[in-house]
C-alpha positions as CSV (number, residue, x, y, z in Angstrom):
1,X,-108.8,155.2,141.3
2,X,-110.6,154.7,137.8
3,X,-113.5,156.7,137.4
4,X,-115.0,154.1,135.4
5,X,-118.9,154.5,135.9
6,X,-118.3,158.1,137.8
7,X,-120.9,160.3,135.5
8,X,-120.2,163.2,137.8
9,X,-116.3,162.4,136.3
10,X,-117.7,161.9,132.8
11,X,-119.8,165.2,132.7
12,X,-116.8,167.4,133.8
13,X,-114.5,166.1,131.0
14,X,-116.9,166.1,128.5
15,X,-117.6,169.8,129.5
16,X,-114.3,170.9,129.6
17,X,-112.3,168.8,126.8
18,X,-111.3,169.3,123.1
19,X,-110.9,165.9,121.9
20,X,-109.7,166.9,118.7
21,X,-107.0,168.2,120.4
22,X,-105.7,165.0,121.4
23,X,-104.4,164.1,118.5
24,X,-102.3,166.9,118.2
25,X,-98.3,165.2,117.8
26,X,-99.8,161.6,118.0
27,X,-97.8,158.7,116.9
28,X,-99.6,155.5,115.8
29,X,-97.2,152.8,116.4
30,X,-98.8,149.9,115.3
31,X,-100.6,151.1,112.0
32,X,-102.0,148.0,109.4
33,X,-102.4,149.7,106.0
34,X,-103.4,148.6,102.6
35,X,-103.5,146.1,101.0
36,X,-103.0,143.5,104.3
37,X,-103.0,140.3,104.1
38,X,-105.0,140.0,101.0
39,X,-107.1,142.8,98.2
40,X,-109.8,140.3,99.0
41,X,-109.8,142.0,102.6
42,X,-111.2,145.6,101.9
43,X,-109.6,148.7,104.3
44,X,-111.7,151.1,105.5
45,X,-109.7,153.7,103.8
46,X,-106.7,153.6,101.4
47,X,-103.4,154.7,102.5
48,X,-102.9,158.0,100.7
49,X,-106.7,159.1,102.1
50,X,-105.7,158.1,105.5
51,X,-102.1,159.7,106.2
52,X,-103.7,162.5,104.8
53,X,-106.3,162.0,107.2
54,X,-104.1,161.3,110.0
55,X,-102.0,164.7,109.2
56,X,-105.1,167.2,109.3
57,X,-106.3,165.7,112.5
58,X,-102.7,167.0,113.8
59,X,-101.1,163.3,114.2
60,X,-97.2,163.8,113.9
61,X,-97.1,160.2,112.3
62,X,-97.5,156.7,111.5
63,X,-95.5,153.5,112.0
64,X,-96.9,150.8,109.3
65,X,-97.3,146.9,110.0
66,X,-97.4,144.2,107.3
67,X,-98.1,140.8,108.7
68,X,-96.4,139.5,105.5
69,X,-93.9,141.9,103.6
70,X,-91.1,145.0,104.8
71,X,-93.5,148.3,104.4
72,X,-90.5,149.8,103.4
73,X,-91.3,150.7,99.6
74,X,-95.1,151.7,100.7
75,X,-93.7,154.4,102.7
76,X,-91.2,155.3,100.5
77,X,-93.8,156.1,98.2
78,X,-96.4,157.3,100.5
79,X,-93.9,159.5,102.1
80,X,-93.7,161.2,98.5
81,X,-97.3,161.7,98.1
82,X,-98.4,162.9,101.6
83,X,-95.9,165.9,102.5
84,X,-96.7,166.5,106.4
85,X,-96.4,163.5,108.2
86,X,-93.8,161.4,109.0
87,X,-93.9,157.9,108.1
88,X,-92.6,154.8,109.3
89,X,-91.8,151.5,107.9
90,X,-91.4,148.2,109.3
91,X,-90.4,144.5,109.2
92,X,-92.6,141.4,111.2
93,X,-90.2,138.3,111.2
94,X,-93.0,135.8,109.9
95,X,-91.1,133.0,107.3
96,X,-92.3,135.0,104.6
97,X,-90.3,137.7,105.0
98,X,-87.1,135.5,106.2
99,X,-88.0,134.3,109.8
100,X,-85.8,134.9,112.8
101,X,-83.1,136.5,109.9
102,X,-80.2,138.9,111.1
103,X,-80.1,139.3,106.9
104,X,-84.1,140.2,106.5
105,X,-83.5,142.9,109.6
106,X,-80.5,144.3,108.2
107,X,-81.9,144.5,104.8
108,X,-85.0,146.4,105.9
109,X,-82.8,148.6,107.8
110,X,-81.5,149.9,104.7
111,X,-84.5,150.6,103.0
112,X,-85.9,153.2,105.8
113,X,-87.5,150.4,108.0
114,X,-87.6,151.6,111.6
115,X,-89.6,149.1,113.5
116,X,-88.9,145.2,113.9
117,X,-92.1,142.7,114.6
118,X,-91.3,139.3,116.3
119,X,-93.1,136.4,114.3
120,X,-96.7,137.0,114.6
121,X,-98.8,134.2,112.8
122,X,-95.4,132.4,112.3
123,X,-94.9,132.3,116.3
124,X,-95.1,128.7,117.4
125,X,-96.8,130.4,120.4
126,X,-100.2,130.0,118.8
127,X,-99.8,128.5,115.3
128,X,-101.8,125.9,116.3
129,X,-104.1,127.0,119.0
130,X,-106.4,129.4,117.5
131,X,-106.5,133.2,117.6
132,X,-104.8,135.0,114.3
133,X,-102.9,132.4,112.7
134,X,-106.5,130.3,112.6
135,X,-107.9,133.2,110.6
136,X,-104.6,132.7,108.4
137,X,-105.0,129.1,107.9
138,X,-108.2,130.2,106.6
139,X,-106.9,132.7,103.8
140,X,-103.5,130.7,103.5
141,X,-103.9,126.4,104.1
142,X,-100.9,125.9,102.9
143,X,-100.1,127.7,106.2
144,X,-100.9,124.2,107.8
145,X,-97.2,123.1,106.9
146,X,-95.2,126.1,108.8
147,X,-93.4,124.6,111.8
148,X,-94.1,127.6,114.2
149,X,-91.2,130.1,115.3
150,X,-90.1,129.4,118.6
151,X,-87.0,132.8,119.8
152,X,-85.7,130.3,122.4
153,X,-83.6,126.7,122.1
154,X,-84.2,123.5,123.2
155,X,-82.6,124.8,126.9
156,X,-85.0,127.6,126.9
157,X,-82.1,130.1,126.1
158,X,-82.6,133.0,123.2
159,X,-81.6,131.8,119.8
160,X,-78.1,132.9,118.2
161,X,-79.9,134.4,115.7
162,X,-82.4,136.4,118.0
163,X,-79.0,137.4,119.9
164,X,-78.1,139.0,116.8
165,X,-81.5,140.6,116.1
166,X,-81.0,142.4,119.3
167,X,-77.8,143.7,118.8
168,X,-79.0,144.8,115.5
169,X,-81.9,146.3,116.7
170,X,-79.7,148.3,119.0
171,X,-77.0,149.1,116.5
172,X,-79.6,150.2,113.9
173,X,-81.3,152.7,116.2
174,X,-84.7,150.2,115.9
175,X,-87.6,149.9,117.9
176,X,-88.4,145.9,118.8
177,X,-91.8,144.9,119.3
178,X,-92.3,141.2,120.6
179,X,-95.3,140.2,118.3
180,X,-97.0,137.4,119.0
181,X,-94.5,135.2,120.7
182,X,-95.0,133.9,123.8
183,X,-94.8,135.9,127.1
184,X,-91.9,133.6,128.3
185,X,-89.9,134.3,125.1
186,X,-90.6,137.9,125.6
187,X,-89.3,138.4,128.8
188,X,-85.8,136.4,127.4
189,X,-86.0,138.9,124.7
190,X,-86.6,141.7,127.4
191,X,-83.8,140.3,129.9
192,X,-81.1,140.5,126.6
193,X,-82.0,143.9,126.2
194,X,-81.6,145.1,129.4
195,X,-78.3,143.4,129.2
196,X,-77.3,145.1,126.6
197,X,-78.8,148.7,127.7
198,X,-81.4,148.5,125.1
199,X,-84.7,150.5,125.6
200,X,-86.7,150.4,122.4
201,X,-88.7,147.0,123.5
202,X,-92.1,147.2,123.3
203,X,-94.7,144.1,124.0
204,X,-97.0,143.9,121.8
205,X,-100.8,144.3,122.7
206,X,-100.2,141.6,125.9
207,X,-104.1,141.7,126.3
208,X,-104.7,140.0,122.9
209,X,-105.6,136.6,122.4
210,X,-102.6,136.5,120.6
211,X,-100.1,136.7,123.2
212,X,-102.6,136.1,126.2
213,X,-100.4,137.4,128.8
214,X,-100.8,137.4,132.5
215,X,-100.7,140.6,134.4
216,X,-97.5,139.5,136.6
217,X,-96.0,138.3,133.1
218,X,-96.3,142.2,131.9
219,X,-95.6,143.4,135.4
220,X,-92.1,141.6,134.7
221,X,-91.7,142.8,131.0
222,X,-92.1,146.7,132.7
223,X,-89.6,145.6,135.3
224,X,-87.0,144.9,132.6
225,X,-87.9,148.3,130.5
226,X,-90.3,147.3,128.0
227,X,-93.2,149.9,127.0
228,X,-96.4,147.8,127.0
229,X,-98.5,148.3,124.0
230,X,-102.6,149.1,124.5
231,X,-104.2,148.7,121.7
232,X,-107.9,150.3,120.8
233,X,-108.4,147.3,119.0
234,X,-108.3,145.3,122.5
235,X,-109.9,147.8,124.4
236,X,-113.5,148.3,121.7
237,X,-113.6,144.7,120.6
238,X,-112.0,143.4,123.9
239,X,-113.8,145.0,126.1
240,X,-110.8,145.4,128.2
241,X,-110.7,148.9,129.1
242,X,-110.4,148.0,132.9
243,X,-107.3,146.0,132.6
244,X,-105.9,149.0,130.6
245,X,-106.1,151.6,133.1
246,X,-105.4,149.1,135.3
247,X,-101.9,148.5,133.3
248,X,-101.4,152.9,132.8
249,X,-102.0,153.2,137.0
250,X,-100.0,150.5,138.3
251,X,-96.7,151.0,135.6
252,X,-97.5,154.8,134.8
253,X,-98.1,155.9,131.2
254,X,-94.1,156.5,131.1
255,X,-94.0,152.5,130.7
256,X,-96.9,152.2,128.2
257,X,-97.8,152.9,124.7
258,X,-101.0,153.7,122.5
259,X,-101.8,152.5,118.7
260,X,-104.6,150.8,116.6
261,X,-103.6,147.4,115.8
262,X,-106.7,147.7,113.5
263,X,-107.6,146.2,109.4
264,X,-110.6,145.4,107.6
265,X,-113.6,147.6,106.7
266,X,-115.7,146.9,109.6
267,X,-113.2,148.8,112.2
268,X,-112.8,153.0,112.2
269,X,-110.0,154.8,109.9
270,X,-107.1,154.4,112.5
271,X,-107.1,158.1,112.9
272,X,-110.6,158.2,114.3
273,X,-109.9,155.2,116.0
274,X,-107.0,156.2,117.9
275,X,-109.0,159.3,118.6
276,X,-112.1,157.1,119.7
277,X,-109.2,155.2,122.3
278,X,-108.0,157.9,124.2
279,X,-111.3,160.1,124.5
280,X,-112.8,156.5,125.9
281,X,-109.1,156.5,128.0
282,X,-109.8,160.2,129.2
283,X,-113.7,160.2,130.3
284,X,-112.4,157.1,132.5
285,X,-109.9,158.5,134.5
286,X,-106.6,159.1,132.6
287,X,-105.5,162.4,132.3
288,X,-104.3,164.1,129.1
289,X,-100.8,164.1,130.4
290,X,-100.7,160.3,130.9
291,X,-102.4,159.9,127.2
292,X,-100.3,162.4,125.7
293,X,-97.3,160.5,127.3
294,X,-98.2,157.4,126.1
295,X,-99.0,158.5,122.2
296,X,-96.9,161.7,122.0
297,X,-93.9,161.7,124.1
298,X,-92.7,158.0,124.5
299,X,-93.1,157.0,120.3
300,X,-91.3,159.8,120.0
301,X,-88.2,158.3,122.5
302,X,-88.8,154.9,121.3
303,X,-88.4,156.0,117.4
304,X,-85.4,158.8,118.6
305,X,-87.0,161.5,117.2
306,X,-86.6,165.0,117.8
307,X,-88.8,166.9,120.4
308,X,-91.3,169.7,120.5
């Protein structure tokens, strides 16, 4: 039971607690850095001051997310400049970058990129129905003329090309995230990989707006292997910190993961924030060992690193 509310709970773990401490071998997985989107956008921190951040608070590492170009160069380079850390780069499959591209995956692949994203503002899911791709319409109107990416075919069957994605995702040691494609093309995408005996899917942040998915729609993405994805930025500006625990109790921190999802000025440096998500995690009834699961051990099987 959640012990949301219990201040007899609360004062115990605030007593007895380190919350530094939690940090210690913490993977963010889902990491914006800077510039995104725009330099009209300001960060709350630059990229070199944060991974050095992020590596004297005791994180392990990083995983970071453009919504519109491969981060592999900007790791490359950051990876240069901050000794300590580990770094990850990545590749979201809006039509900037390529689309729904075997090419654009494979290409990213060999320059270091470790995590795939789904179309996010390209998804057809929600191109025209509000949430983030309203905001980009805002910074982008020529935005208005993008069709939408839709993973599945006119039968409702995955896409050759998204087949292929998979397979390349598998064959490339990647992790794939289903961005902000609809729950129904996510569990296709989550179906093919079990098919294929391919584990590293996770579902991205189902609590946003974004994706808006049901909790029998991520009860069935668990079913078929995929980690879901609880992000602070759901949980503080959310408020959805019941459904969470909710989520970690009824599929068990071994099927969920932890990250930021966070940009702009107004939000915490990710490192804080990430802190700020599991302390709030830990005074309402998760223990350590399900939050160290969640943003220690199970980045580190999704990303096939080494333990310990």
């Amino acid at each position: 039971m959640s012990a949301i509310g219990n201040r007899e709970y609360r004062a115990k773990v605030l007593e007895n607690t380190q919350f530094d401490q939690l940090l210690q071998g913490a993977i963010d997985m889902h990491y914006h850095g800077y510039p995104e989107i725009s330099f009209k956008i300001k960060a709350r921190m630059e990229d070199v001051k944060l991974l050095t951040l992020a590596r004297d608070m005791g994180m392990r590492g990083i995983v970071i997310k453009s919504q519109m170009w491969p981060s592999t160069a900007t790791v490359y380079h950051l990876t240069q400049r901050v000794p300590g850390i580990e770094c990850f780069a990545s590749i979201t499959l809006n039509s900037i970058a390529g689309g729904l591209s075997p090419m654009a995956v494979e290409a990213a692949s060999g320059q270091g990129a470790k995590v795939i994203w789904m179309p996010t503002w390209s998804s057809s899911h929600k191109l025209g129905k509000g949430g983030f791709a309203t905001m980009m319409r805002t910074w982008f109107p020529a935005i208005q003329r993008e069709p939408g990416l839709n993973c599945l075919d006119a039968s409702g069957n995955l896409k050759g090309e998204v087949l292929e994605i998979i397979r390349l995702a598998k064959d490339l040691n990647m992790v794939l995230c289903t961005g902000h494609i609809s729950p129904q093309e996510s569990l296709a995408l989550a179906r093919e990989c079990r098919r294929i005996d391919f584990a590293q899917l996770i579902f991205t942040h189902p609590l946003s707006k974004s994706v808006d998915a049901d909790f029998e729609e991520m009860k069935a993405m668990a079913a078929q292997g995929a980690y879901i994805e609880i992000c602070a930025l759901n949980i503080f500006y959310g408020n959805d910190l019941e459904k969470a625990i909710h989520i970690i109790k009824e599929f068990g921190a071994d099927h969920c993961v932890l990250s930021t999802d966070a940009f702009g000025e107004y939000v915490p440096a990710q490192p804080e924030f990430l802190r700020m998500l599991m302390a709030y995690l830990l005074i309402s009834g998760v223990s350590e060992a399900e939050i160290r699961t969640m943003i220690c051990d199970n980045p580190t099987t999704l990303l096939m690193l080494s333990k310990g």
